[in-house]
VOPAGU-2260 file (C-alpha; in pm, 1 decimal, decimal comma):
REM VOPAGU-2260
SITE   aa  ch    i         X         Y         Z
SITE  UNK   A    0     604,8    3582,8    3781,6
SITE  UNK   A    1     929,4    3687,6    3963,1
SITE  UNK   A    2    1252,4    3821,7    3829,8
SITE  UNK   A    3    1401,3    3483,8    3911,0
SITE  UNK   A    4    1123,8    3284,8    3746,3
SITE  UNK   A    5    1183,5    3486,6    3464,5
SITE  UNK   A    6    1534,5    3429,1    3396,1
SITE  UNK   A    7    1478,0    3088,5    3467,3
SITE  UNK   A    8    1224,6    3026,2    3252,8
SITE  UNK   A    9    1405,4    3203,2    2958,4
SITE  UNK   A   10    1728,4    2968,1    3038,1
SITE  UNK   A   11    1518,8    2663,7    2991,0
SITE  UNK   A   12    1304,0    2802,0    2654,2
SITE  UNK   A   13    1727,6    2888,7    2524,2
SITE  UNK   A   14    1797,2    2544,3    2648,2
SITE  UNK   A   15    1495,8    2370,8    2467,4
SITE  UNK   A   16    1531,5    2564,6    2175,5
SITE  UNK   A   17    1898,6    2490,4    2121,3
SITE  UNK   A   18    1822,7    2119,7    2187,6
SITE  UNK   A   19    1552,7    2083,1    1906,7
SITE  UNK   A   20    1762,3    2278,7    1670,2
SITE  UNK   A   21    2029,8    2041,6    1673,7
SITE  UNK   A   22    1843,2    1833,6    1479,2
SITE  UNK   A   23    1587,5    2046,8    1211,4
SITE  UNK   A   24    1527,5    1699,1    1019,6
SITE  UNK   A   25    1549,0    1367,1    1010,7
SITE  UNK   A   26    1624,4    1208,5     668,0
SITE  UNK   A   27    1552,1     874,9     623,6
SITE  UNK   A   28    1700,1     571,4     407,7
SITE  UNK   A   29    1609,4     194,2     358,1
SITE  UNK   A   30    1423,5     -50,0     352,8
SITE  UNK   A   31    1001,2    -168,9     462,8
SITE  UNK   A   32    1150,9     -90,9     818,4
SITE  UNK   A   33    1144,6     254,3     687,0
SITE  UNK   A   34     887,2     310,2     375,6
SITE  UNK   A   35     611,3     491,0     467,4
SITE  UNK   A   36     457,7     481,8     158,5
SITE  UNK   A   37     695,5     505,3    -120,1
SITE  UNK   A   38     573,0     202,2    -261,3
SITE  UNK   A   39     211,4     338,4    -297,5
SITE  UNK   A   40     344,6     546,4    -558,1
SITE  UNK   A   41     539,8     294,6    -779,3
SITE  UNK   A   42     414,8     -34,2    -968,8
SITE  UNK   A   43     548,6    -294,8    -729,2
SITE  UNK   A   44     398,7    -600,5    -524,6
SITE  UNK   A   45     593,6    -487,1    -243,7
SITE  UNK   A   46     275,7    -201,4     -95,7
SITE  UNK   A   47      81,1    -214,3     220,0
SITE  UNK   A   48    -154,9      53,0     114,6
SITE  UNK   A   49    -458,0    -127,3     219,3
SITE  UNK   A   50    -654,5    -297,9     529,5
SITE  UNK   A   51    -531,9    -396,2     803,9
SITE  UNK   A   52    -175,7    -205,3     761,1
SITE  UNK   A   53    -232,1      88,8     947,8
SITE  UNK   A   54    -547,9      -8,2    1110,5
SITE  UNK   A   55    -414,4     106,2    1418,0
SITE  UNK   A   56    -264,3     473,4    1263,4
SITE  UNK   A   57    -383,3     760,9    1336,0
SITE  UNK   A   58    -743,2     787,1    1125,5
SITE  UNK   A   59    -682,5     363,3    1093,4
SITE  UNK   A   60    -559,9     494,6     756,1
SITE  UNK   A   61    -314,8     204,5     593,6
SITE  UNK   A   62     -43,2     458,3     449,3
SITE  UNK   A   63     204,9     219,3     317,6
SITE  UNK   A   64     412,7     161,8     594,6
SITE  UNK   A   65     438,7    -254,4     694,5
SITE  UNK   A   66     273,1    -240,7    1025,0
SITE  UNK   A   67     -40,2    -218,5    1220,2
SITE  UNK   A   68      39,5     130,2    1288,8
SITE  UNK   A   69     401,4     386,9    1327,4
SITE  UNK   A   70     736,3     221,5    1257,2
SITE  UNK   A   71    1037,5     331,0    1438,5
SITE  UNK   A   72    1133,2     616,6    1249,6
SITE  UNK   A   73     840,4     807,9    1337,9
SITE  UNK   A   74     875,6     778,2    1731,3
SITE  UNK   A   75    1239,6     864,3    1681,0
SITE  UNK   A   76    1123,8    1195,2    1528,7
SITE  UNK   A   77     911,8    1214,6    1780,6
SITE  UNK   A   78    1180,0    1202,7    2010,3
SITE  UNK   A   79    1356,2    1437,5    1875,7
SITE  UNK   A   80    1045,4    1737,7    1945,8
SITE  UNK   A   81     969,1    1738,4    1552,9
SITE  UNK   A   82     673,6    1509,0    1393,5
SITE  UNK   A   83     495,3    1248,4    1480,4
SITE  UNK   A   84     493,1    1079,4    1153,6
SITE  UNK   A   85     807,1    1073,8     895,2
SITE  UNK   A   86     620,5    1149,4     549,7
SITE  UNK   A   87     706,5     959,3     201,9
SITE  UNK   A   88     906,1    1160,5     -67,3
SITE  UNK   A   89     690,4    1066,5    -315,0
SITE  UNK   A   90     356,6    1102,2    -167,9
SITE  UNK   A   91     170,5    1342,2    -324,5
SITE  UNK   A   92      11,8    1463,5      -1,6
SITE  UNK   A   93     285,2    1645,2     117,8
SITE  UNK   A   94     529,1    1929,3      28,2
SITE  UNK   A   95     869,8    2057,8      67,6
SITE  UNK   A   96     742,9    2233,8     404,9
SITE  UNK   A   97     658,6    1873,7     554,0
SITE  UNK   A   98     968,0    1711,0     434,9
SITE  UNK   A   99    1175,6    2026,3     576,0
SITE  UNK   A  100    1159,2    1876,5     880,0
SITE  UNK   A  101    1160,7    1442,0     770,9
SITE  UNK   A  102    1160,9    1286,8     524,9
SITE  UNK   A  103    1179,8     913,3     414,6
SITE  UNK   A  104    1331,1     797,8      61,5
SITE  UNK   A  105    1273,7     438,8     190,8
SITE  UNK   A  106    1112,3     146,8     -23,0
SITE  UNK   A  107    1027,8    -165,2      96,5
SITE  UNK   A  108    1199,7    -443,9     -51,7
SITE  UNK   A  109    1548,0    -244,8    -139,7
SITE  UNK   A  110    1874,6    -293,7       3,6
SITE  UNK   A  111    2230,9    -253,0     -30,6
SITE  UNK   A  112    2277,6    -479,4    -305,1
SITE  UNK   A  113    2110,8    -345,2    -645,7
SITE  UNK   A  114    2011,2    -666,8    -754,2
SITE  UNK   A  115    1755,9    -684,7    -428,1
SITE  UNK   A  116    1566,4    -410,0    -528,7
SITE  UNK   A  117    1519,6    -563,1    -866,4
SITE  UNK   A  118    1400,2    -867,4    -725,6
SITE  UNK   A  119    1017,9    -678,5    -650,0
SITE  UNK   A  120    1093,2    -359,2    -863,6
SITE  UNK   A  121    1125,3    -120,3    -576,9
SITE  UNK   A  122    1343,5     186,2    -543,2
SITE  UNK   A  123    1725,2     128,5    -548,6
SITE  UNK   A  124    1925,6     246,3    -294,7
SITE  UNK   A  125    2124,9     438,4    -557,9
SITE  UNK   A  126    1742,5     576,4    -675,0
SITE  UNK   A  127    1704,9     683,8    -304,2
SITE  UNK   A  128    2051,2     896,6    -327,6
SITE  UNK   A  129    1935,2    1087,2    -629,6
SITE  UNK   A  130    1581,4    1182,1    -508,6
SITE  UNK   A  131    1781,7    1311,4    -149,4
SITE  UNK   A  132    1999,2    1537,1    -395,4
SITE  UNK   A  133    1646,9    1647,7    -588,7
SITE  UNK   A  134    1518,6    1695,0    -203,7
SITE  UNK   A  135    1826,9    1940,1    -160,2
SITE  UNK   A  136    1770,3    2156,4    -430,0
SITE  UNK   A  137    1388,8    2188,6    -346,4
SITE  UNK   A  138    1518,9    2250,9      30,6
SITE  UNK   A  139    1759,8    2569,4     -86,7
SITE  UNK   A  140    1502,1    2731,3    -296,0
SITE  UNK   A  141    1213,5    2671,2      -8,4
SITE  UNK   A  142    1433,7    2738,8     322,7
SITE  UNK   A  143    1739,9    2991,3     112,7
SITE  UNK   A  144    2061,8    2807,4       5,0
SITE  UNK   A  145    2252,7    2893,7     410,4
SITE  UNK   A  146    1934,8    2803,5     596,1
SITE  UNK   A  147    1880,8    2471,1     338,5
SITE  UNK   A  148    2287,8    2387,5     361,9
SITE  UNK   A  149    2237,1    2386,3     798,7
SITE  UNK   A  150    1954,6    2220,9     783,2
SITE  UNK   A  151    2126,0    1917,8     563,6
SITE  UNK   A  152    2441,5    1925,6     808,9
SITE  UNK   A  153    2235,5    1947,4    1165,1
SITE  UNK   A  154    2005,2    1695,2    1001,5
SITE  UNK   A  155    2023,3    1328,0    1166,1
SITE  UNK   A  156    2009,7    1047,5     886,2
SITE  UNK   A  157    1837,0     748,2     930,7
SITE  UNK   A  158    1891,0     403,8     734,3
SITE  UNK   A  159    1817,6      72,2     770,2
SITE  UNK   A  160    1840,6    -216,5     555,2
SITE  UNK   A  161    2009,3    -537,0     479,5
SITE  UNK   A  162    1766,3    -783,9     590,9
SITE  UNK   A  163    1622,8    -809,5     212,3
SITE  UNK   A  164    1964,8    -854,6      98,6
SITE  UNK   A  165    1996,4   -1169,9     252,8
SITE  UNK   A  166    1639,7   -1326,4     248,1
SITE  UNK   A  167    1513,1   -1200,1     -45,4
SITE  UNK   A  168    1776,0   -1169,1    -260,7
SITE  UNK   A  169    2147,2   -1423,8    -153,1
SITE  UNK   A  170    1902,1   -1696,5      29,0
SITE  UNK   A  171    1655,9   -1689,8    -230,6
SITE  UNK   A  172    1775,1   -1594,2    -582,1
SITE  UNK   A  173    2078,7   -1833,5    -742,8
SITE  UNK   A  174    2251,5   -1513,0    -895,1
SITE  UNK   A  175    2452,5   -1379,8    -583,1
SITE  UNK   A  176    2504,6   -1682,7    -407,9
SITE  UNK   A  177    2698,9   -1878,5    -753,7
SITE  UNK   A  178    2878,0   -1523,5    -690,6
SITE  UNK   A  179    2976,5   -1506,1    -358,9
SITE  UNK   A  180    2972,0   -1752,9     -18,8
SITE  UNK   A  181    2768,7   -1575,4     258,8
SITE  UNK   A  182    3140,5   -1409,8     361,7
SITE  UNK   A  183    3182,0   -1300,8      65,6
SITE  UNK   A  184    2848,0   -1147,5      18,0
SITE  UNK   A  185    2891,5    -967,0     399,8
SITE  UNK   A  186    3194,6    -816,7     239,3
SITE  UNK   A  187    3025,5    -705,8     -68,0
SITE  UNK   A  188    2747,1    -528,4     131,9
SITE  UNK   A  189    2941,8    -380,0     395,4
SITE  UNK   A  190    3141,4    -247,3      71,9
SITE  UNK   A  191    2860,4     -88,2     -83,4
SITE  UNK   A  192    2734,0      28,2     292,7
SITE  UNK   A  193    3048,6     247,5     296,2
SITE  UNK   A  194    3041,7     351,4     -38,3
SITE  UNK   A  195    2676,9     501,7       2,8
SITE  UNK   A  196    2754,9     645,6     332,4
SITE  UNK   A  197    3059,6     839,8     194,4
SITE  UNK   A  198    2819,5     951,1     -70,2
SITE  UNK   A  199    2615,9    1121,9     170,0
SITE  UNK   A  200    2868,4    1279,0     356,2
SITE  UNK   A  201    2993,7    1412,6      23,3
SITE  UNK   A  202    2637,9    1539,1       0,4
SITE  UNK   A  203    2659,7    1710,4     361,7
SITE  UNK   A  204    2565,6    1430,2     589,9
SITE  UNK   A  205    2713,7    1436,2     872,1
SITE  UNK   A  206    2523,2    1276,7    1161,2
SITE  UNK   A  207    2442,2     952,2    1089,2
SITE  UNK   A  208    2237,9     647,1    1226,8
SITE  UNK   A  209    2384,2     335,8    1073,9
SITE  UNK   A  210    2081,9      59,3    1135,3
SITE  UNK   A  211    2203,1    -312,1    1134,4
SITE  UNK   A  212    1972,7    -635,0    1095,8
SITE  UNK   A  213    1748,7    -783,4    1363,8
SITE  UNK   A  214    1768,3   -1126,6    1472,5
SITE  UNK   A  215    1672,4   -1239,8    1122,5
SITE  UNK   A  216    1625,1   -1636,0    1201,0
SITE  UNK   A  217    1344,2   -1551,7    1414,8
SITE  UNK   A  218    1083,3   -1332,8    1196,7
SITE  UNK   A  219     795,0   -1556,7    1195,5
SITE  UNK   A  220     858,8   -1673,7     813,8
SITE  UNK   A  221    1174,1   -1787,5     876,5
SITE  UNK   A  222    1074,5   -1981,9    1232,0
SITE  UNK   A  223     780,9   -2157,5     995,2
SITE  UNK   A  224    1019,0   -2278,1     668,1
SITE  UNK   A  225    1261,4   -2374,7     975,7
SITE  UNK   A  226    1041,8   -2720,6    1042,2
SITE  UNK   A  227    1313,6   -2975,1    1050,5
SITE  UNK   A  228    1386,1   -2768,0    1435,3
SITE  UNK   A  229    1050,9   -2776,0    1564,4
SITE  UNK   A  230     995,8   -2393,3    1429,1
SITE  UNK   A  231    1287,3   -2224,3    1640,5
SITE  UNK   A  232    1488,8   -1938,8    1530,6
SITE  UNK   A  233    1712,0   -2018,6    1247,7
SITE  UNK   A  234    2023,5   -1999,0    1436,8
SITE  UNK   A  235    2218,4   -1985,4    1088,7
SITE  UNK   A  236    2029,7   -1656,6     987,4
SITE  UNK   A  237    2115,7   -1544,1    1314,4
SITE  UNK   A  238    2473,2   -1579,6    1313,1
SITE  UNK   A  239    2467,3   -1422,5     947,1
SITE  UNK   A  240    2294,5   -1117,2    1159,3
SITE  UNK   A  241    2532,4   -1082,6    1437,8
SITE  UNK   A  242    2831,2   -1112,6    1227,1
SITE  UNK   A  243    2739,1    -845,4     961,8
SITE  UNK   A  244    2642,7    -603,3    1229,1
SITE  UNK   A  245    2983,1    -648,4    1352,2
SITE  UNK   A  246    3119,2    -562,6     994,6
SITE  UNK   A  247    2935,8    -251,9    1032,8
SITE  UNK   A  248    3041,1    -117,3    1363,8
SITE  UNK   A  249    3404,4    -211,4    1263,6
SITE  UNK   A  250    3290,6      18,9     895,3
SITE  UNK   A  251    3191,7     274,7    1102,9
SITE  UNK   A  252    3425,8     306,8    1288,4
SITE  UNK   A  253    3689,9     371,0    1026,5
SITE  UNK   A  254    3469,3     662,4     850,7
SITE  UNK   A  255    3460,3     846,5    1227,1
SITE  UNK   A  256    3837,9     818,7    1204,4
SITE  UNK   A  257    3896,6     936,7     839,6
SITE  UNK   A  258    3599,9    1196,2     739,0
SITE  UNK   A  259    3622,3    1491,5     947,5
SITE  UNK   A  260    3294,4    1610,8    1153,5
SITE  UNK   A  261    3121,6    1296,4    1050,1
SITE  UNK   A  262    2962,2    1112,1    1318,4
SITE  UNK   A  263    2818,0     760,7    1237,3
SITE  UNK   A  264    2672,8     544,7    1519,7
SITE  UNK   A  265    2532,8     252,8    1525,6
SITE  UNK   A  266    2138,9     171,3    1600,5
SITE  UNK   A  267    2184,2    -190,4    1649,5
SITE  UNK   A  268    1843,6    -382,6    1684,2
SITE  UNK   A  269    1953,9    -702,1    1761,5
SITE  UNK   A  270    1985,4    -731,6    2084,7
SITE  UNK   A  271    1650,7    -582,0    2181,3
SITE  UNK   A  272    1457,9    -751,1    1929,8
SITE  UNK   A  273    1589,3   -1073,5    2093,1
SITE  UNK   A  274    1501,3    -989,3    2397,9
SITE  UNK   A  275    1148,1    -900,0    2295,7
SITE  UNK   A  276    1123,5   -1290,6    2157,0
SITE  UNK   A  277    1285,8   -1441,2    2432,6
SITE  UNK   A  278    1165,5   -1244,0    2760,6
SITE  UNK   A  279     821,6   -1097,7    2595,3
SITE  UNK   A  280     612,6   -1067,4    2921,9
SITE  UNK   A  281     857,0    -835,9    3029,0
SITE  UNK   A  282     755,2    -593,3    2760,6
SITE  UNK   A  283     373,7    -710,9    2773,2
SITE  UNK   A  284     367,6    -950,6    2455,8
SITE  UNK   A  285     216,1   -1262,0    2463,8
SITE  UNK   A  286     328,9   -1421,0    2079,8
SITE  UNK   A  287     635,9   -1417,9    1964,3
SITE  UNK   A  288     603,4   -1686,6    1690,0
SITE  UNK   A  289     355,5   -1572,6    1483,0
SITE  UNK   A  290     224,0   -1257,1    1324,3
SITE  UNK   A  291     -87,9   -1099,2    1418,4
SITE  UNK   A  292    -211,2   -1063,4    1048,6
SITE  UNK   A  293    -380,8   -1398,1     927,8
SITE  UNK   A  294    -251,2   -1684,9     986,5
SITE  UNK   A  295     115,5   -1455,9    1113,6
SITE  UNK   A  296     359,0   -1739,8     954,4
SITE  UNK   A  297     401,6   -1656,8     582,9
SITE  UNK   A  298     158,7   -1356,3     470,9
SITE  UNK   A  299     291,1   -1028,3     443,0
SITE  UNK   A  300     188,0    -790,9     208,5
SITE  UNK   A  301    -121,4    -886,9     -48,2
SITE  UNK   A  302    -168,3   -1181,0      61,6
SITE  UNK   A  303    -232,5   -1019,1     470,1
SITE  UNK   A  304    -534,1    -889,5     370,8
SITE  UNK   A  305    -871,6    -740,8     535,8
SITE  UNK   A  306   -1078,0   -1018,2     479,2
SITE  UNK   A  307    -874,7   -1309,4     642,2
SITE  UNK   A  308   -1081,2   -1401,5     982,8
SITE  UNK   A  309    -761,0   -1544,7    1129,7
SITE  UNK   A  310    -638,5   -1210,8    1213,8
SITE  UNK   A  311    -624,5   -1107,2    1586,2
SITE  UNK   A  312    -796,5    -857,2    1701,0
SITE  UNK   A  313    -557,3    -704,5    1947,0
SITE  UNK   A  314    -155,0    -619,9    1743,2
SITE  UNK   A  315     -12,6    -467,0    2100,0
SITE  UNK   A  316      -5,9    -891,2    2224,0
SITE  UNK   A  317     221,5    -953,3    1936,7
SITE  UNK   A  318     528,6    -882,2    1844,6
SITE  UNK   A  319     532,6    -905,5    1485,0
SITE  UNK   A  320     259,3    -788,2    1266,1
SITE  UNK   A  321     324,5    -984,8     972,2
SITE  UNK   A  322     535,5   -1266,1     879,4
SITE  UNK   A  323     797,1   -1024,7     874,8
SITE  UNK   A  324     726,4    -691,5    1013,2
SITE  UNK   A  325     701,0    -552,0    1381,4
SITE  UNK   A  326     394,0    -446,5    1514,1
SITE  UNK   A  327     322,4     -93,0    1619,5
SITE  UNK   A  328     396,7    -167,9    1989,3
SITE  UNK   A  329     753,6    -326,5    1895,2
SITE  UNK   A  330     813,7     -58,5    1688,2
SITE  UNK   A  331     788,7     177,7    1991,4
SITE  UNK   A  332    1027,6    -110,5    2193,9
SITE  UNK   A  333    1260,6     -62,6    1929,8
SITE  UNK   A  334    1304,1     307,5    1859,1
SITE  UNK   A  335    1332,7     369,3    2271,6
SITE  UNK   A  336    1583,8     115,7    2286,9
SITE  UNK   A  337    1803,8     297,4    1990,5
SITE  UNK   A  338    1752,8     629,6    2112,4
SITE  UNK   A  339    1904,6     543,8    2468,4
SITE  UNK   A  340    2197,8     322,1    2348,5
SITE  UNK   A  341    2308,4     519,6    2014,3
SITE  UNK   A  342    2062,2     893,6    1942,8
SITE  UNK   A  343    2107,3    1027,7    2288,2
SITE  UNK   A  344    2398,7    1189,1    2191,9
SITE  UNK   A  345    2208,2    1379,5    1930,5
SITE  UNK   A  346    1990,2    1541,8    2152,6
């Protein structure tokens, strides 16, 4: 190798190596967009440990995460040079050297709103804060309280949820909605949003992905109870979608203008899981409507089990997995998408 190789090949192994440190971890927050396996490990209705979730994962092991195979915040990590797979605080598999470098607090079926997470006893979004300060403390004794505190500061957090807020909880339960009109309720979430993220930036957060709700009228559930229009997207739930990602950007906006070295940005799925349901030759799909597990309009879950002969044989055609999950392939679509418009900078 020549001199000039050489010092060309050391300026790109400096360059590569600055690039993945800038982000050591990803930390994760949310919702079954995000739990990948949490769930297993608490008594809950709310699990996808079992056939066919995950029959498409690496070993076709079903690990708890609502899909046929990786959700989103595994190919971001990915992205970002560290692991292929985000692992589950609580899983008993792993240690404090796997979640050095991710790790997800996420349980399907939680949400901003307390009183969604009650709804199928899952973890709390308040629950989730405390175990990421329990994380911390296990970080600083593994990685040395300076190496632990950069690690937490150059980490990039992840969260998404919301969607349960609305359908399982305001839409479904009489409790918020004799509260609150579906302004109101936006208001209230958006309120607790900021409240959680300023909790952990007082924590030492301070680059953070702010996920906002997918085209919620068209998950497959809601396109089947949504008869009365020929089983079209529930243009009500999508409006409700649109407008409270708007709340969102406008929230996060205000926190990059009043908490210094924060950066929150926002990984807005909307658009792209639209365009997925609308245009989905163009990405290679083939059903939008439906699920690919059983009979894809209500059964998520339980109830999308391993012995139901309606389910199709080939996930990467469809672009929902369940009645209200993405499939592997749409997972992919997704992360991509949200890495170009909002994590690039991060890199």
């Amino acid at each position: 190798m020549g001199y000039q190789h050489i010092v060309l090949w050391l300026a790109v192994s400096v360059w590569t190596a600055a690039a993945a440190a800038k982000v050591p971890a990803i930390i994760v927050f949310g919702d079954s967009t995000m739990d990948a396996g949490n769930n297993n490990q608490i008594p809950t209705i709310a699990r996808s440990d079992f056939k066919p979730y995950g029959r498409d994962f690496s070993g076709g092991k079903p690990t708890g995460r609502f899909s046929n195979g990786r959700i989103p915040s595994d190919f971001i990590s990915e992205a970002f040079g560290l692991k292929s797979a985000i692992p589950a605080y609580l899983d008993p598999a792993y240690k404090i050297s796997d979640f050095a470098v991710g790790v997800t607090f996420a349980s399907a079926g939680s949400g901003y709103d307390s009183a969604t997470s009650d709804v199928l006893s899952v973890i709390s979004l308040s629950k989730q804060v405390e175990y990421f300060k329990e994380y911390k403390t296990k970080l600083a004794a593994f990685q040395g309280p300076e190496k632990a505190r950069q690690t937490i500061s150059e980490a990039l957090y992840l969260t998404s949820m919301g969607t349960n807020d609305f359908l399982e909880n305001y839409y479904t339960m009489p409790r918020r909605r004799s509260q609150y009109n579906i302004d109101q309720y936006q208001t209230f979430l958006v309120g607790l949003a900021e409240n959680f993220l300023r909790q952990i930036y007082s924590l030492g957060a301070r680059k953070i992905s702010l996920g906002g709700l997918p085209p919620m009228g068209c998950l497959p559930l809601e396109r089947a109870t949504n008869f009365m229009a020929g089983s079209s997207c529930n243009g009500e739930y999508n409006k409700v979608s649109s407008d409270f990602n708007g709340r969102l950007q406008n929230m996060a906006a205000k926190l990059n203008s009043e908490l210094p070295g924060i950066r929150v940005t926002n990984s807005n799925p909307y658009n792209i899981v639209m365009e997925m349901v609308q245009k989905p030759a163009t990405y290679g799909f083939q059903v939008v409507s439906m699920g690919c597990c059983a009979t894809g309009t209500f059964e998520m879950g339980y109830i999308c089990d391993r012995f139901n002969m309606f389910t199709c044989t080939d996930a990467s055609k469809y672009v929902f997995w369940d009645a209200f999950h993405p499939t592997e392939k749409a997972n992919k679509v997704i992360a991509d998408h949200v890495m170009k418009t909002a994590l690039a900078e991060f890199l």
